[in-house]
N, C-alpha and C positions, 0 to 999 in steps of 0.2 A: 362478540369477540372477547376472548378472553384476555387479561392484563399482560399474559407475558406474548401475546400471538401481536397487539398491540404494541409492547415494548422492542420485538423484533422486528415489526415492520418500519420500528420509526429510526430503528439503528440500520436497519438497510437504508432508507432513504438517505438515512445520510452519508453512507457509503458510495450509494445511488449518484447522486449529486456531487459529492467530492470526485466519483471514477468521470460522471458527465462533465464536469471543468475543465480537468485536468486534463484529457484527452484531447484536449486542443492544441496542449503543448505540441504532439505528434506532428502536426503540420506546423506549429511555428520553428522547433528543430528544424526542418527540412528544408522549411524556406532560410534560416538562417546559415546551413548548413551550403546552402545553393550560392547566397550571397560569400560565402567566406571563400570556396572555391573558384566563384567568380573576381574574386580579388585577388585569389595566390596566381591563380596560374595566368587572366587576363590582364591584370593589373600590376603585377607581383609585389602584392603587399600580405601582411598578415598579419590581423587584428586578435589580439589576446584577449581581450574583451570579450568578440563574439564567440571564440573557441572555445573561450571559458561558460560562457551561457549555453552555448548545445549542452555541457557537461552537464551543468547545474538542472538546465530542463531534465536531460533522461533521468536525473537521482530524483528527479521530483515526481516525473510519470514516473518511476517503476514504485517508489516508496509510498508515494500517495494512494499511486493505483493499485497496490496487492488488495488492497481493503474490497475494492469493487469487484477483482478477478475472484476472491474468495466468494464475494457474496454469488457471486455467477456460478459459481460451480467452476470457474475456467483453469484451477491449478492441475499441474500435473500431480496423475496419481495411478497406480495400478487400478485398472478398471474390472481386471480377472475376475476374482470376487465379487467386487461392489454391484457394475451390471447386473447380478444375477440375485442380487437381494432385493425382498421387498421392501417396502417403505419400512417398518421398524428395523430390520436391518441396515439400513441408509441410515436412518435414524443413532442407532447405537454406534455406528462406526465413525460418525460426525460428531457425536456427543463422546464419546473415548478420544476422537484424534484431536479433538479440541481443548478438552480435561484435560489429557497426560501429555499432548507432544503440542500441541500450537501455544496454548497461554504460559506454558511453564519457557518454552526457548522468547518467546516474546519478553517475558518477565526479565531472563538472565542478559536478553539485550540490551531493554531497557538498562537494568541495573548496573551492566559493565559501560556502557554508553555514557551514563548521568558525567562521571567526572572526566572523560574528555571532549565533551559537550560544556560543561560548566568551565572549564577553563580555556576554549575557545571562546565562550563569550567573554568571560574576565580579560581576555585581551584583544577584544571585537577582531579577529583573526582575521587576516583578507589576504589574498592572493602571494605567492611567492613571486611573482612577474610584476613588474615595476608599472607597468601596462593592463594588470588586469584586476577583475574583481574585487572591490573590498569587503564582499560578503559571503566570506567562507565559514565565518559563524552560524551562519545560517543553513549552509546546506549540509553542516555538520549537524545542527538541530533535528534533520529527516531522522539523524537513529535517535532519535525518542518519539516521532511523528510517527513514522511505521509502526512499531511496536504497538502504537497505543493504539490505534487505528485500526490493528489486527483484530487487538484484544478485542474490539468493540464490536468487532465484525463475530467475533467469535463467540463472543458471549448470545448475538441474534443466531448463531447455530446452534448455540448449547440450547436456547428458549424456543427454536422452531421444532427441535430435536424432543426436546419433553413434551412439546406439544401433542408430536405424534403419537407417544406411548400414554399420555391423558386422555388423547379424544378418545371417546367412547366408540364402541361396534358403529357402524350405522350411520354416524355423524360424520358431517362434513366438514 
């Protein structure tokens, strides 16, 4: 196994395992989602708190989880062309879309991100609702989490992607 075939596989797992966690939230959303409508309309109350946590959960599965839907192949994309390419074509089109459009818009995320994430936490920012969450520091944090999560995922593309044009004829 070659060092970057190795370096890739171990930036998947961890992708692997951040998409395995995180996908739990999907059912805690729903049950909590369940309980919050059992309380407006049976009970008629309404907890700002748990409104505010479905929120927080779906920013955390969708932010968390791009890293694992990339490593799956699962984003949307025009399949017209790709389908009909062989592997070094897959190849170059994942090692291009990841060089010139994935790490650079992740970068300018990251980069416009930094200071209205830094000055959320400068004033550990928490909920406009007197009632709800006092950790909106946090889930302003995801846009530096995503980005970099991307990147990491991106780079195991760019290293499975040279792979395929290093291995030689023949070889598996």
């Amino acid at each position: 196994m070659t060092r970057l075939t190795a370096l890739a596989q171990m930036l998947d797992r961890f992708s692997a395992a951040m998409g395995k966690y995180i996908s739990w939230l999907a059912l805690l959303m729903v049950l909590v989602q369940f309980l919050l409508v059992l309380a407006r309309y049976v009970f008629g109350i309404g907890i700002i708190a748990l409104q505010e946590s479905v929120i927080y959960s779906f920013a955390l599965l969708f932010m968390v989880g791009a890293a694992d839907t990339l490593r799956r192949d699962g984003h949307v994309r025009i399949d017209i062309f790709y389908e009909k390419l062989g592997d070094k074509g897959r190849a170059a089109i994942n090692l291009l879309g990841s060089l010139f459009l994935l790490i650079p818009v992740c970068l300018v995320i990251l980069i416009l991100s930094w200071p209205y994430v830094s000055g959320s936490w400068q004033i550990m920012e928490g909920s406009r609702e007197g009632a709800g969450l006092p950790f909106l520091f946090l889930l302003k944090s995801l846009l530096l989490v995503f980005p970099v999560t991307m990147i990491l995922q991106a780079i195991a593309t760019i290293l499975r992607s040279m792979n395929v044009f290093l291995r030689r004829e023949g070889s598996t």
